[in-house]
C-alpha positions as CSV (number, residue, x, y, z in Angstrom):
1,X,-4.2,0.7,20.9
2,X,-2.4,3.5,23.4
3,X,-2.3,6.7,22.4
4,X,-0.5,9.6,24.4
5,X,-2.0,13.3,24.5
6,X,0.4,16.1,25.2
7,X,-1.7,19.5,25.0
8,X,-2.0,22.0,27.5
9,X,-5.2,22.9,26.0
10,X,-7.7,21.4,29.0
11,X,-10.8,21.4,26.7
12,X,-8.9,20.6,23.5
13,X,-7.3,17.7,25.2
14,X,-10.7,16.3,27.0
15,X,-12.7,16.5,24.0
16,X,-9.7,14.2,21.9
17,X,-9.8,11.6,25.4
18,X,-13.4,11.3,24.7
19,X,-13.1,11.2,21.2
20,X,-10.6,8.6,21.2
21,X,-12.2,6.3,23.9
22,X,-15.3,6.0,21.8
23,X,-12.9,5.1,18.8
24,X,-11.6,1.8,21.6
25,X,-8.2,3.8,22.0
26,X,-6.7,3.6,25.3
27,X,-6.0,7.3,25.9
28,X,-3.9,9.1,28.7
29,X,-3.3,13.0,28.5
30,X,-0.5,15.1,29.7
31,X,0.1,18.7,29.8
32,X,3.3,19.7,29.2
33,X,7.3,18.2,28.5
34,X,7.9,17.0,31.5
35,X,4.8,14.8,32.5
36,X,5.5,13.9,28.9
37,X,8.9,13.1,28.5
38,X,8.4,10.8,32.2
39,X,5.3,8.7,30.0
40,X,7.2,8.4,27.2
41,X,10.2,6.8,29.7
42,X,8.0,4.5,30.7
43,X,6.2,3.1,28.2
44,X,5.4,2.4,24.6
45,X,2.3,4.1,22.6
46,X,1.1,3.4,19.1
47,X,0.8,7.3,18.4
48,X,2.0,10.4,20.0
49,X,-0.1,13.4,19.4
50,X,2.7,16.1,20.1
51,X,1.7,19.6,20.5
52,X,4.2,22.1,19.8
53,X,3.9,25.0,22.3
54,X,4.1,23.6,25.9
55,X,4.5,24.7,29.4
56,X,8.5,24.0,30.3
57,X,9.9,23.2,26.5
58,X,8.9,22.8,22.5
59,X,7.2,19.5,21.3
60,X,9.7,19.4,18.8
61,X,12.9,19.3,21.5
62,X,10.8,16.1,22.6
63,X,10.0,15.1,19.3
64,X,13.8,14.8,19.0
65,X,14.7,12.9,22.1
66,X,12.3,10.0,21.1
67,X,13.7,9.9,17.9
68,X,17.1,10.0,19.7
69,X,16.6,7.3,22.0
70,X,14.9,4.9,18.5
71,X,11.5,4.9,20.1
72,X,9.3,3.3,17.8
73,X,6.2,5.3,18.7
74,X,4.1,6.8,15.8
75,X,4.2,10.4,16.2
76,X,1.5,13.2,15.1
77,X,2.7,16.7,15.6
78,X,-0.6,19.2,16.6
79,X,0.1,22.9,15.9
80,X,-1.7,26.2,16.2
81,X,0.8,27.3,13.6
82,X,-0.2,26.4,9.6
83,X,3.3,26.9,8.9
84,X,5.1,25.1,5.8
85,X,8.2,25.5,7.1
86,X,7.1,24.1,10.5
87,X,5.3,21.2,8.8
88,X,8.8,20.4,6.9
89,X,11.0,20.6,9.9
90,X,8.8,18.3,12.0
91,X,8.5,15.4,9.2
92,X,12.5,15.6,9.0
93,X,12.6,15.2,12.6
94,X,10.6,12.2,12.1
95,X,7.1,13.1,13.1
96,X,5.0,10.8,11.2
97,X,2.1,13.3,10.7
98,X,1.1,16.6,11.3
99,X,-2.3,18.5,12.2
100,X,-2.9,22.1,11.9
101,X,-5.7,23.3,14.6
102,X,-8.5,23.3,14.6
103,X,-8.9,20.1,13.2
104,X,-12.1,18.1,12.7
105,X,-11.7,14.8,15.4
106,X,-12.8,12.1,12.5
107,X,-9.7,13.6,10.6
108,X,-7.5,13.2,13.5
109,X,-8.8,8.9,14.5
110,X,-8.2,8.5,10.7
111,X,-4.6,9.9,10.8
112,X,-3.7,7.6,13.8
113,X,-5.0,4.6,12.0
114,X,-3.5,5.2,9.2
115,X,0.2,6.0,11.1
116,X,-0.7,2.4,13.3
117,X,-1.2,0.7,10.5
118,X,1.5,1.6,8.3
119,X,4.0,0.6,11.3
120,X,2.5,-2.5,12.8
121,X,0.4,-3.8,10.1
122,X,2.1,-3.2,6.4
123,X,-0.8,-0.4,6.0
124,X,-3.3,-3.3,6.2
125,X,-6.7,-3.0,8.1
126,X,-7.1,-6.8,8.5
127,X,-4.9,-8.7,10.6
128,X,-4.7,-12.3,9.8
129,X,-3.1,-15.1,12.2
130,X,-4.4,-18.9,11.2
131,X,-8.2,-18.9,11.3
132,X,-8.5,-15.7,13.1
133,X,-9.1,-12.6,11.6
134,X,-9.4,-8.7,13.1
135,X,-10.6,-6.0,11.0
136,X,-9.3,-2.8,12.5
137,X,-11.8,-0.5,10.9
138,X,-14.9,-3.1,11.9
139,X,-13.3,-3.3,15.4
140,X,-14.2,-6.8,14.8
141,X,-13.0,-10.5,15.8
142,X,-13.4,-13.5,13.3
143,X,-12.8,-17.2,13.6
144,X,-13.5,-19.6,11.3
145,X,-15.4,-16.6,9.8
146,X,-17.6,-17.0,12.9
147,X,-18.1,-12.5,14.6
148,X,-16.6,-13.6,18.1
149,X,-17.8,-10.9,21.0
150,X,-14.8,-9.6,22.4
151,X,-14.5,-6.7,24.9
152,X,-12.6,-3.4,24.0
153,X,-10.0,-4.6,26.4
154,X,-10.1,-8.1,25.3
155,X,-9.3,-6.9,21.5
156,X,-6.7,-4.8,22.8
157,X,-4.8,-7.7,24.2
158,X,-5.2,-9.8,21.7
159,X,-3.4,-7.1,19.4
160,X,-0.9,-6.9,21.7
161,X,-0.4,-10.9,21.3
162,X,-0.4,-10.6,17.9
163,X,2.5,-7.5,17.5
164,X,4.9,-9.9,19.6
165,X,3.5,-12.9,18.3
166,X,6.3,-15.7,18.6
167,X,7.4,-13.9,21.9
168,X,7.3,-14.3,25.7
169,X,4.8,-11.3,26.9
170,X,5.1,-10.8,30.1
171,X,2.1,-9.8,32.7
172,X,3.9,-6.7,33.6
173,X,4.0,-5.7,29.8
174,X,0.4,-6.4,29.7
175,X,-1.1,-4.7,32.6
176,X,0.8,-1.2,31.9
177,X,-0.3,-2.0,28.1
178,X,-3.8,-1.9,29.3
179,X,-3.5,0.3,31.6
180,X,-0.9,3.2,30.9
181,X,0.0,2.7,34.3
182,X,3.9,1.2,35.8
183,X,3.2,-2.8,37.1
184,X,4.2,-1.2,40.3
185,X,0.8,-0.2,41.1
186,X,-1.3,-3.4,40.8
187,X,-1.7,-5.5,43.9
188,X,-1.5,-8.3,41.6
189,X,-2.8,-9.5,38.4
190,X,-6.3,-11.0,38.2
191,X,-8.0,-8.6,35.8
192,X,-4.8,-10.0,33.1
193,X,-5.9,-13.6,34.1
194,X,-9.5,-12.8,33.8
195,X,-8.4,-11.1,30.6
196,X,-7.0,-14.2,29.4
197,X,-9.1,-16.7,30.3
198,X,-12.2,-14.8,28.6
199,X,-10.1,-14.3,25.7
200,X,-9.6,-18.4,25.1
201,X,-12.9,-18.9,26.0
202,X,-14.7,-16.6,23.0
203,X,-12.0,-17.7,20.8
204,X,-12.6,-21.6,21.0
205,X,-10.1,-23.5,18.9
206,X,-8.1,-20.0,17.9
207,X,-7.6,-19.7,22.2
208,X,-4.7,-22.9,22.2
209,X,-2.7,-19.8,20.0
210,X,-2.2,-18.6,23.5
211,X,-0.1,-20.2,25.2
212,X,0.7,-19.7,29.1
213,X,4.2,-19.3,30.0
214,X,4.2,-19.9,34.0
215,X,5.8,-17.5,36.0
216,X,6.3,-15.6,32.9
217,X,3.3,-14.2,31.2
218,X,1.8,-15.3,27.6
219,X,2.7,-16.4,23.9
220,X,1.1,-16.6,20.7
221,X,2.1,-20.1,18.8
């Protein structure tokens, strides 16, 4: 799961990266709109945590251009300010959550769980596909009821598979899904097939779900 940090904070920001990472998110960090707003362009997140007061514009001018351009990224407003009236005008805007500082870092990994699960999983913590099961909470891999030892990268693929399951993924969407970086920037895409081919491997009969689209990217059947 990608999550997006946009604080200017420097030590607030750092300490939710390493807070995060230990959860298995894939975290990047900005520090004010415009960084932001060039991400955001670019790619897709699972949550946006949105702080208010930045350097060069308000979060909630941004939180309004995502919502503007139907962006389907969770988004958790972070403010210094415990104001009601605040709180109200971001949730109308669409922010799916918002944090009052200081806020304790378990509280904030619940929150983001809670939002990712309520837009990509029907507020369930077990994904089911066939035979293979992932407990989001566990961070845990099942088939045939069988723990399967998956890396935090492998898992996160496999996710990813299963949000677009039925469609055509392509390698492109993969590597900046892992990444947080633009395809542009990979001399080519062995870590994906390496990726991949782990990923099959570990999940024996539940792998042939994957199918490999050539010249494309990957399916789940």
């Amino acid at each position: 799961m990608k999550i997006l940090i946009v604080e200017d904070e420097r030590e607030l920001a750092n300490s939710m990266v390493n807070y995060l990472q230990n959860e298995d998110y894939f975290c990047e960090a900005v520090a004010d709109i415009d960084a932001a707003r060039e991400k955001i362009g670019l790619f897709d997140y699972d949550c946006i945590l949105l702080d208010i007061m930045l350097p060069k514009g308000s979060g909630l001018d941004l939180l309004e251009e995502i919502k503007k351009a139907n962006k389907m990224d969770g988004v958790i407003i972070i403010s210094a300010k415990n104001s009601v009236e605040d709180r109200i005008f971001s949730l109308k805007l669409g922010a799916d959550d918002y944090l009052s500082k200081p806020f304790n870092l378990a509280e904030l990994s619940a929150r983001i769980q809670s939002i990712i699960r309520r837009r990509n999983f029907d507020g369930n913590n077990i994904i089911q596909y066939k035979n293979l099961v992932i407990d989001l909470n566990a961070k845990s891999v099942k088939v045939d009821d069988v723990e399967v030892e998956v890396t935090k990268s492998e898992r996160a693929l496999l996710i990813f598979l299963l949000l677009n399951k039925g469609k055509v993924v392509s390698k492109n969407s993969i590597a900046e899904h892992l990444s947080g970086q633009s395809a542009m920037y990979f001399d080519n895409f062995d870590i994906i097939y390496t990726h991949i081919k782990n990923l099959k491997k570990k999940l024996g009969n539940a792998g042939d779900y994957i199918k490999t689209i050539y010249g494309t990217g990957y399916k789940l059947v």
